[in-house]
C-alpha positions as CSV (number, residue, x, y, z in Angstrom):
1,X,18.1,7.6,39.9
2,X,15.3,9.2,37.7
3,X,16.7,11.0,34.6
4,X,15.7,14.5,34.6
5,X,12.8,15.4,32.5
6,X,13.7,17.0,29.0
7,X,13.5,20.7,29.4
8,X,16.3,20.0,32.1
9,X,18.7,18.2,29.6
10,X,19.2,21.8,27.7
11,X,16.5,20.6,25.3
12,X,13.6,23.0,24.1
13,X,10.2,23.3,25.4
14,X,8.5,23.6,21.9
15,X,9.0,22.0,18.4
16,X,7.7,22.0,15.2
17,X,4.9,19.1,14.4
18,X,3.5,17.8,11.7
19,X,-0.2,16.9,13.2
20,X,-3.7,15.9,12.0
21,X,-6.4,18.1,14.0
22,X,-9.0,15.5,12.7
23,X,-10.9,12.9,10.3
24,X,-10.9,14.3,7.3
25,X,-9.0,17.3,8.1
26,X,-5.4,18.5,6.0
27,X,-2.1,18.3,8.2
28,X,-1.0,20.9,9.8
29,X,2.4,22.4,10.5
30,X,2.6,24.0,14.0
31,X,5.6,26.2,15.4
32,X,5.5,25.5,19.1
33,X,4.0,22.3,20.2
34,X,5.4,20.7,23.1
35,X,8.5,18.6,23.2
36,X,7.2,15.6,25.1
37,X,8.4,14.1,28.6
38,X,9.1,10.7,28.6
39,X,7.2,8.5,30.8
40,X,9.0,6.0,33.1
41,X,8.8,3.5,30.2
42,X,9.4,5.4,27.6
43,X,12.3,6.7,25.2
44,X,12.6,10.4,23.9
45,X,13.9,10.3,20.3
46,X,15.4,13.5,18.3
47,X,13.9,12.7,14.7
48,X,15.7,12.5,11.8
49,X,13.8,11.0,9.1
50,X,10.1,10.1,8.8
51,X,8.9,8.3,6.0
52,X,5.3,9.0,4.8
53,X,3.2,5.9,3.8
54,X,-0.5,5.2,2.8
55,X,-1.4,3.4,5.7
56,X,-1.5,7.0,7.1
57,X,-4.6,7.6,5.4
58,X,-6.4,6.3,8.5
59,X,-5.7,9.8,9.8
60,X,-8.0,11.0,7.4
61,X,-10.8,8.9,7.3
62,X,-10.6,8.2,10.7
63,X,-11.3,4.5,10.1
64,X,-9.2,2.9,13.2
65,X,-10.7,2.5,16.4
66,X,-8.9,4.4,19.3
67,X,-8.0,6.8,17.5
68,X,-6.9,10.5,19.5
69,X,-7.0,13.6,18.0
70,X,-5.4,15.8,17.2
71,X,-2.7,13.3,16.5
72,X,1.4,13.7,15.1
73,X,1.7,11.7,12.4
74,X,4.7,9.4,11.0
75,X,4.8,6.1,11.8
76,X,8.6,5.4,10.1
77,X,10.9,6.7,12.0
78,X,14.5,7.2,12.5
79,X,16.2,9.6,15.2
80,X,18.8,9.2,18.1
81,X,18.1,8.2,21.9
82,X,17.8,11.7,23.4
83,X,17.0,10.8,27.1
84,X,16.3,7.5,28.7
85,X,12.9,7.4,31.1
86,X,13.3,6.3,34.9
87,X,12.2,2.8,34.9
88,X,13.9,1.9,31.1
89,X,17.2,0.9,32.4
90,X,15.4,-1.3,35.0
91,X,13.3,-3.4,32.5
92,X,15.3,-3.5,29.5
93,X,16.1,-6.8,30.8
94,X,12.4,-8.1,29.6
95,X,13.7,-6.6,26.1
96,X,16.7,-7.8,23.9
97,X,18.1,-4.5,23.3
98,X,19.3,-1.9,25.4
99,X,19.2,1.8,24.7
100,X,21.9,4.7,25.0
101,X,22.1,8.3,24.6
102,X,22.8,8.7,21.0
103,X,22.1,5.6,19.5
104,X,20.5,5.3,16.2
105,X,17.3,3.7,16.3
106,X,13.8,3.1,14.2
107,X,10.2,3.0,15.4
108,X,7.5,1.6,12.8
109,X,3.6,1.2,13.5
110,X,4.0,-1.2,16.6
111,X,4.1,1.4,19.6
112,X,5.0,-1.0,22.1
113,X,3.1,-3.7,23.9
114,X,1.9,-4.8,27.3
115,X,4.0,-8.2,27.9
116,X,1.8,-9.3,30.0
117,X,-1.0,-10.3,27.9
118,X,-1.4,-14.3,26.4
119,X,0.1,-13.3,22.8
120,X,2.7,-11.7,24.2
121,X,3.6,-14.4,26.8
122,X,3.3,-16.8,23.6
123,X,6.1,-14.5,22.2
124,X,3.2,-13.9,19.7
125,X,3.6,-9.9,20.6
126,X,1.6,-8.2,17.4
127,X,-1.6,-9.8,18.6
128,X,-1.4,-7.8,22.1
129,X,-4.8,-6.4,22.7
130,X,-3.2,-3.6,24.8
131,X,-0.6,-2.6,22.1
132,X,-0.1,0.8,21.2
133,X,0.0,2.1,17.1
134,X,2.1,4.9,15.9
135,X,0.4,8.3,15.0
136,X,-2.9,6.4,15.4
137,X,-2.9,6.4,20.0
138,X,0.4,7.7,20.6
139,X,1.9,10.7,18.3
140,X,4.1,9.7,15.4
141,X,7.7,10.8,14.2
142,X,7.0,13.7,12.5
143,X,8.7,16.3,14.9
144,X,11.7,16.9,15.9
145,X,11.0,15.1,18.9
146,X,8.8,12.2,19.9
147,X,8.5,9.7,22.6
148,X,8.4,6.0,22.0
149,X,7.8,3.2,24.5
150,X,11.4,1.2,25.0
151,X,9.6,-2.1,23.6
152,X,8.3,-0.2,20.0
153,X,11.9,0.4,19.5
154,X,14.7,-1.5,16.8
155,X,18.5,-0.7,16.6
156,X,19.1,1.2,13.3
157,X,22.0,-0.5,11.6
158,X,25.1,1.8,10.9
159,X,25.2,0.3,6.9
160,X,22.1,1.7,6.2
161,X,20.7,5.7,5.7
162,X,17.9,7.1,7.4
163,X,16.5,8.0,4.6
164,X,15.7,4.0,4.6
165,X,12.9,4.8,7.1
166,X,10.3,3.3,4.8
167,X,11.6,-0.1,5.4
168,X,10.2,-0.1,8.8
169,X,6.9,-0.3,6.9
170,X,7.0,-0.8,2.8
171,X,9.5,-3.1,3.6
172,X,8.9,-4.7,6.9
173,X,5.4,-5.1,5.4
174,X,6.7,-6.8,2.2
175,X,9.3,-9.2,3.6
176,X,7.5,-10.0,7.0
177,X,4.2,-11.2,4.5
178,X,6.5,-13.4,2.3
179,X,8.9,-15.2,4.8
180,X,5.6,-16.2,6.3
181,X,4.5,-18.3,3.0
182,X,5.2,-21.6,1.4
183,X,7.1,-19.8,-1.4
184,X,9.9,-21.7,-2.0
185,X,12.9,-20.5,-4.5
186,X,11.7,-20.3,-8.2
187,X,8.3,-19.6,-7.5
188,X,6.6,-16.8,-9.2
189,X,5.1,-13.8,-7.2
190,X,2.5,-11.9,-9.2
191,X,3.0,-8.2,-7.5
192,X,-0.1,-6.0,-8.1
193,X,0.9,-2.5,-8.4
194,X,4.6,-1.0,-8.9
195,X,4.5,2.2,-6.5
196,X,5.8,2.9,-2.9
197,X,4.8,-0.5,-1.7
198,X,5.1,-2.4,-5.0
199,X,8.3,-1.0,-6.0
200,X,10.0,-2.7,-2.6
201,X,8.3,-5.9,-3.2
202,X,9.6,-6.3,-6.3
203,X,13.5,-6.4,-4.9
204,X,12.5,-8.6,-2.1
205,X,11.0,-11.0,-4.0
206,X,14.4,-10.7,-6.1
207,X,16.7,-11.1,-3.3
208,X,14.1,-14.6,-2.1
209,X,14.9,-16.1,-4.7
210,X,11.5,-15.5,-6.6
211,X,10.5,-14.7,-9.6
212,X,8.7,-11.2,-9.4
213,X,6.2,-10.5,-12.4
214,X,4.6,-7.2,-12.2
215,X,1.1,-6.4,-13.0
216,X,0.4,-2.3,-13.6
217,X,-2.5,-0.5,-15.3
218,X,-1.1,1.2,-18.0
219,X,2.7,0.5,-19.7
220,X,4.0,3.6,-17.8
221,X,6.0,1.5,-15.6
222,X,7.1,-1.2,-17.6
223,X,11.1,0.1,-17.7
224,X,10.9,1.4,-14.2
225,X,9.8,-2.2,-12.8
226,X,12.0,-4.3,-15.2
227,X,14.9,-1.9,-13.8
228,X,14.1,-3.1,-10.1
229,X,14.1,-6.9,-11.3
230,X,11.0,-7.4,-12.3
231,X,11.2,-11.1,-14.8
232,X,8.1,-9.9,-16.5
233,X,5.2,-6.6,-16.6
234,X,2.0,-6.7,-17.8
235,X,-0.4,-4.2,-18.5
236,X,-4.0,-5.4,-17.3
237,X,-5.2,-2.4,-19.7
238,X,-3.6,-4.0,-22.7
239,X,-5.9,-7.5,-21.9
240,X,-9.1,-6.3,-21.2
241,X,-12.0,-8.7,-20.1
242,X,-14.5,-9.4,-23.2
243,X,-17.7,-11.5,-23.1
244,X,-16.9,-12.9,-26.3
245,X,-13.8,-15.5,-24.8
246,X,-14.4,-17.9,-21.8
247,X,-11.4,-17.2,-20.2
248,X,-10.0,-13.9,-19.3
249,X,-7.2,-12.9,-21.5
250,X,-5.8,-11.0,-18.4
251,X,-6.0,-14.7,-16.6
252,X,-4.5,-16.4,-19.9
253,X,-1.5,-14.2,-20.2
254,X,-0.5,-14.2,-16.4
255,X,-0.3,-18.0,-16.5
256,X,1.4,-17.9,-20.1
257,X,4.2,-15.9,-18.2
258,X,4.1,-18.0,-14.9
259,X,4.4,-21.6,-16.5
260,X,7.3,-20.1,-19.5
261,X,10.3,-21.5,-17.9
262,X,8.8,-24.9,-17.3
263,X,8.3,-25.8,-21.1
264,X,5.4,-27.4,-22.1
265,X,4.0,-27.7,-18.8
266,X,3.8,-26.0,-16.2
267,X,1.9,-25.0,-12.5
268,X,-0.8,-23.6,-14.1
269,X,-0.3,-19.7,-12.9
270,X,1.1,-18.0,-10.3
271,X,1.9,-19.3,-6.8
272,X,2.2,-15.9,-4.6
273,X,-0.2,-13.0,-5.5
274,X,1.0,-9.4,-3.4
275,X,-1.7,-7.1,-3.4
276,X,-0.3,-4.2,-3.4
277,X,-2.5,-1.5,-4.7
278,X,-6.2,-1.3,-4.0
279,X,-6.9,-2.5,-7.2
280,X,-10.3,-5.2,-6.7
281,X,-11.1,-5.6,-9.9
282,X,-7.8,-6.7,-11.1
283,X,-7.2,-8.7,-7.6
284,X,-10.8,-10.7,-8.9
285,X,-9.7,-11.1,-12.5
286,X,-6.2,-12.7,-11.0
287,X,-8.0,-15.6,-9.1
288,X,-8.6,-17.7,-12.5
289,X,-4.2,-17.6,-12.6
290,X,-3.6,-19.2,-9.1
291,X,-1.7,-22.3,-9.0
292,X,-2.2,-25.1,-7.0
293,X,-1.7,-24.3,-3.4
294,X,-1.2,-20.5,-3.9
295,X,-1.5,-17.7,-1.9
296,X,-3.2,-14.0,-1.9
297,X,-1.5,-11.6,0.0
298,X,-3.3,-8.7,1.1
299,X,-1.1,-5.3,1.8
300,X,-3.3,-2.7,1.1
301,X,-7.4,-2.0,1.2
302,X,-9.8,-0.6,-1.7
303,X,-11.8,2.2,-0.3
304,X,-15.2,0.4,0.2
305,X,-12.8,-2.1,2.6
306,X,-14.6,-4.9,1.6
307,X,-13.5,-7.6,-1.3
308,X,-15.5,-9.6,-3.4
309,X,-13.9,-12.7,-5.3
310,X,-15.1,-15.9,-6.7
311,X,-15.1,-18.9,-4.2
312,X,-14.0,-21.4,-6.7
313,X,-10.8,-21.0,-7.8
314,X,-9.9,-21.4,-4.0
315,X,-12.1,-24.9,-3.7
316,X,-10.4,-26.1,-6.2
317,X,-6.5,-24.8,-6.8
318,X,-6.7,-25.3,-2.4
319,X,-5.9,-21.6,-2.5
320,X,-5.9,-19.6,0.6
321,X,-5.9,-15.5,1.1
322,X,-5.0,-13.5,4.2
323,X,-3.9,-9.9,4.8
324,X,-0.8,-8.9,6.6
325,X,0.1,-5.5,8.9
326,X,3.9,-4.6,8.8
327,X,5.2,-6.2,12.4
328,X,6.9,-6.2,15.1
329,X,10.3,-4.6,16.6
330,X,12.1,-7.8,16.4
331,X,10.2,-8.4,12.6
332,X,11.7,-5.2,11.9
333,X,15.2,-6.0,12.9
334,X,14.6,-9.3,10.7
335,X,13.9,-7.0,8.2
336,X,16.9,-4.2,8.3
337,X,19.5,-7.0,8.5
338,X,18.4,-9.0,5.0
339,X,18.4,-5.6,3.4
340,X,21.9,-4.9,4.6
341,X,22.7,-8.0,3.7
342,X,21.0,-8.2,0.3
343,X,21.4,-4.8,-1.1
344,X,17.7,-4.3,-0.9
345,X,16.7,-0.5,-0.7
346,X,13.6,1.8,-1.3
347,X,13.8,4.4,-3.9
348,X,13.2,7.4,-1.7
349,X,12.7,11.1,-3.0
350,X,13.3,13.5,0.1
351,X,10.7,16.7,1.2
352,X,10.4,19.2,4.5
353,X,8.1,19.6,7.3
354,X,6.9,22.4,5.6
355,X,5.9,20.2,2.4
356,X,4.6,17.1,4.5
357,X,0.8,17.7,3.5
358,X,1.2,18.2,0.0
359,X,3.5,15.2,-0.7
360,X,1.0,13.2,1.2
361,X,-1.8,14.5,-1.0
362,X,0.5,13.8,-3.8
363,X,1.3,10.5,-2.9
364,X,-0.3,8.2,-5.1
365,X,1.2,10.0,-8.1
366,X,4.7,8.9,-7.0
367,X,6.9,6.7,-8.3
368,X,9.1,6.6,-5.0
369,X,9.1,6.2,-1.1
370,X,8.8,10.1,0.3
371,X,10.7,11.0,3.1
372,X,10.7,13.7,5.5
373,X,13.8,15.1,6.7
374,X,13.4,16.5,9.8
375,X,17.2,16.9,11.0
376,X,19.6,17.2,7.9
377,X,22.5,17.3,9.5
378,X,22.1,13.3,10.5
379,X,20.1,12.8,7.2
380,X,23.0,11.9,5.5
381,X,25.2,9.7,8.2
């Protein structure tokens, strides 16, 4: 039997929404848009928490193809199953999980996928060509109601608060991106930047067994990052490039800290590079410290979206770079559990709908993860 659309489950016809009208354009908060119906695939979700993130600067720009405005935004997302659509039941078999009224789940930038396609018969399901994206083609979280596809969903665990929404991004991001390298225990990881994103990296890296050194403009952060577990920070401002020395200074002191626990020798720099903040210029100065074999990670873009590095430390050190986009539902699963497990939390600082624009405008001052709560009365459970 169908479940009854929304409005007959004593649920409201109108919300409030955070939504971007267009490229370019400021969010905007509006009073009475429409609770959504779920479709037969789908899952309506009351929101709790929605954490904001950079990546939601595409909004702005309007720099992602498929874009459809105007457009809710929030792509991490925690809430509680509100009503089931008709066919969900049916085809939660093709899924792992199955969904009930109430449960707790999370929704990150993956809005579902086609399972039909070759990637995701290859169980490959992020490369699906017909895959949906969060507050980029389908509205985000930031409402007190959305709807989700049943495949974009994750189980929420119990251990953790929904104020922990940026994990399904800053930290799905970070830890998907680093189980996927060679790193092995005791290698260093040279994190660029020590914000939202950074600041998660640098207690991943902790908890797998790495050795996390931190590279930040200015000294500011120094006692914030050595707090998080940070072995060492450096200040690129404090070693700035000179014509009169033939090797960087910047380059000589990152591999001075990599190669200090080995004595007097040792790799010869750094074996995982994380990238990130958009910093290029630093990101080009840290190619002369790569060790053997070592790996650029890219998490985040410079504004011209375009990169320009010297091809020969990666001739000869065998170095490789790639980028990496957060995940999948089940990436994100992989990722909730090892941060019950491990202890491993964002620093979060909490704001309103009403103040959703401004902290986004702000965010590149903070020091934290900002999250929206939408519903307060679950915020805390």
């Amino acid at each position: 039997m169908s479940n009854p659309p929304p409005n007959h489950l004593g649920l409201p016809k109108t919300q409030k929404a955070v939504v971007c009208p267009g490229p370019g354009q400021p969010w905007e908060l509006i009073d009475d848009f429409p609770v959504p119906t779920p479709g037969p695939h789908d899952v309506l979700i009351k929101v709790i928490a929605v954490g904001l993130c950079g990546g939601d600067g595409v909004l702005r720009t309007g720099g992602m193809p498929g874009l459809n405005y105007p457009v809710v935004a929030g792509h991490e997302i925690v809430g509680r199953v509100a009503a089931l659509g008709s066919d969900v039941e049916q085809f939660s078999g093709t899924s792992i999980w199955k969904w009930t009224i109430g449960q707790r789940v999370g929704v990150g930038w993956n809005a579902g996928r086609c399972q039909k396609c070759y990637y995701c018969r290859a169980g490959n399901p992020q490369g699906c060509g017909m895959a949906h994206a969060t507050a980029l083609t389908r509205d985000g979280g930031l409402a007190e109601y959305m709807v989700a596809h049943f495949t974009a969903l994750v189980p929420y665990p119990d251990e953790l608060s929904p104020l922990q929404a940026p994990l399904l991004c800053a930290g799905l991001t970070c830890f998907n991106s680093l189980r996927h390298t060679r790193a092995k225990p005791g290698d260093s990881a040279l994190i660029i930047g020590c914000g939202g994103l950074g600041h998660v990296a640098i207690s991943l890296t902790r908890a797998m067994g790495l050795r996390p050194i931190v590279l930040s403009r200015t000294e500011a952060k120094r006692k914030y990052a050595m707090e998080l577990g940070a072995e060492a920070f450096i200040a690129s401002q404090a070693w700035p490039a000179t014509q009169d020395e033939p090797e960087d200074p910047l380059t000589k002191e990152i591999i001075r800290v990599a190669d200090s626990p080995f004595g007097c020798s040792g790799p010869g720099g750094v074996n995982i590079v994380l990238q990130t903040a958009p910093e290029e210029e630093t990101l080009r100065r840290v190619t002369g410290a790569l060790a053997m074999d070592a790996e650029i990670i890219l998490l985040s873009e410079p504004d011209s979206m375009k990169i320009d590095l010297p091809l020969m430390p990666f001739l000869i050190k065998r170095a490789s770079i790639r980028g990496w986009t957060a995940g999948v539902p089940t990436d994100a699963h992989d990722t909730l559990r090892f941060c019950v497990q491990s202890g491993v939390r964002c620093i979060v600082e909490t704001t309103t709908m009403e103040n959703a624009e401004t902290a986004y405008t702000n965010m590149s001052k903070a020091l934290f993860r900002t999250v929206v709560v939408i519903d307060p009365s679950q915020a805390g459970k």
